[in-house]
C-alpha positions in Angstrom: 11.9 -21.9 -13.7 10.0 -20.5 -11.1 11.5 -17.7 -9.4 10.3 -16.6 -6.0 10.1 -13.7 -3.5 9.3 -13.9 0.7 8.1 -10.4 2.7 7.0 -10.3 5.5 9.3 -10.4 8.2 10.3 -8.1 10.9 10.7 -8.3 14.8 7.7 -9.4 17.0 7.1 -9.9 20.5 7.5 -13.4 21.8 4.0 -14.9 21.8 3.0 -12.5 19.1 2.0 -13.7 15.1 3.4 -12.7 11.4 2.7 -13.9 8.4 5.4 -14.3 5.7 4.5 -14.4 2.1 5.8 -16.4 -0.7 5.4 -14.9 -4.2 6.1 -17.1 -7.3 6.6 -16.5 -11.1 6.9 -19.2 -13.3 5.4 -23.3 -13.1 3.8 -23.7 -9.9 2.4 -27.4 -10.8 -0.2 -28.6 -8.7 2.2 -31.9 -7.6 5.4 -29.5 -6.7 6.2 -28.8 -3.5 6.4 -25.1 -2.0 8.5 -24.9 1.2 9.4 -23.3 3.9 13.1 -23.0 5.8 14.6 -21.2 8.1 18.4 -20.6 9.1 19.7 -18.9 12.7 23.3 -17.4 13.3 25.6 -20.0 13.7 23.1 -22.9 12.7 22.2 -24.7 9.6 19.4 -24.3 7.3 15.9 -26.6 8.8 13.1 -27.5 7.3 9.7 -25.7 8.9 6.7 -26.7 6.7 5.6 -28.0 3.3 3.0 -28.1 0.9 2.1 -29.2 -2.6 0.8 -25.8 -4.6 -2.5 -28.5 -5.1 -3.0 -27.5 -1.2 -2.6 -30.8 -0.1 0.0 -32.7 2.2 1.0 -30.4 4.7 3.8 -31.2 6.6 5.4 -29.6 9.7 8.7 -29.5 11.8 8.0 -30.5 15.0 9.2 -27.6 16.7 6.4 -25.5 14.8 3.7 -27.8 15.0 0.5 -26.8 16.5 2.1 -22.9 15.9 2.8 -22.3 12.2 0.7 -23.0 9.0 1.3 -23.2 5.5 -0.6 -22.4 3.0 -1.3 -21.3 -0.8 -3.5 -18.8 -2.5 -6.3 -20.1 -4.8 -4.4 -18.8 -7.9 -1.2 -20.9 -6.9 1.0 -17.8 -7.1 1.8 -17.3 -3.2 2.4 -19.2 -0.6 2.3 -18.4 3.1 3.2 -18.8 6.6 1.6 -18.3 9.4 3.3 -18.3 12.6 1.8 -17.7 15.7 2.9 -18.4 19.4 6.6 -17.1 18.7 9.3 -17.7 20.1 12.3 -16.3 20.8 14.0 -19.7 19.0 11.4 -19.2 16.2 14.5 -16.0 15.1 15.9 -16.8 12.1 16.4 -15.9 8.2 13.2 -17.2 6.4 13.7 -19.0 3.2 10.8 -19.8 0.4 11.7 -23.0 -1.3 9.8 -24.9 -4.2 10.4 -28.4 -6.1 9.6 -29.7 -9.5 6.7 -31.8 -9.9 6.8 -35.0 -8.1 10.4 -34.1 -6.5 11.4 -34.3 -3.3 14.3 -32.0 -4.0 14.0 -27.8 -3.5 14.8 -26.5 -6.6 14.0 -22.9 -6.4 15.2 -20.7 -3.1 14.0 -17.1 -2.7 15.9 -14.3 -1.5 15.2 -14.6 2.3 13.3 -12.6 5.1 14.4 -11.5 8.4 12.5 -12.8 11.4 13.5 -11.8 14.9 11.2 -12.5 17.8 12.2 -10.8 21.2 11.6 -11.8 24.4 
């Protein structure tokens, strides 16, 4: 089981850059996927970015491409997000998600972090 933990978030100005963080304890395999989601008032739950914890096969929303990365550390225990060029539409709860090896499915959901990007 691999349990995991975002920080990070807070309220920037639009145009402005965080970085959220992903902490994980447990199986981080290199072929599992550690993701990134995000959900706004009155919206449901999107996808924003992917990546295997290997570092490969980065994958993007397209409403963050060319603006957010994703990324891992070299030990496999955190994952991150960088978001730059932010947007007032970029506001939302920010979820940490990660799959079992070789799935496509989000097994694992962390607690949540608060972005808010005013205008």
């Amino acid at each position: 089981q691999v349990q995991l933990v975002e920080s990070g978030g807070g309220l920037v100005q639009a145009g402005g850059s965080l970085r959220l963080s992903c902490r994980a304890s447990g199986r981080t395999a290199d072929n599992s996927r550690v993701g990134w989601f995000r959900q706004a008032p009155g919206k449901e739950r999107e996808f924003v970015a992917r990546i295997r914890w290997s570092g490969d096969s980065a994958y993007y929303a397209d409403s963050v491409k060319g603006r957010f990365t994703i990324s891992r550390d070299n030990a496999k225990t955190t994952a991150y997000l960088q978001m730059n060029s932010l947007k007032s539409e970029d506001t939302a709860v920010y979820y940490c998600a990660a799959g079992r090896p070789f799935s496509v499915v989000y097994d694992y959901w962390g607690q949540g972090t608060q972005v808010t990007v005013s205008s």
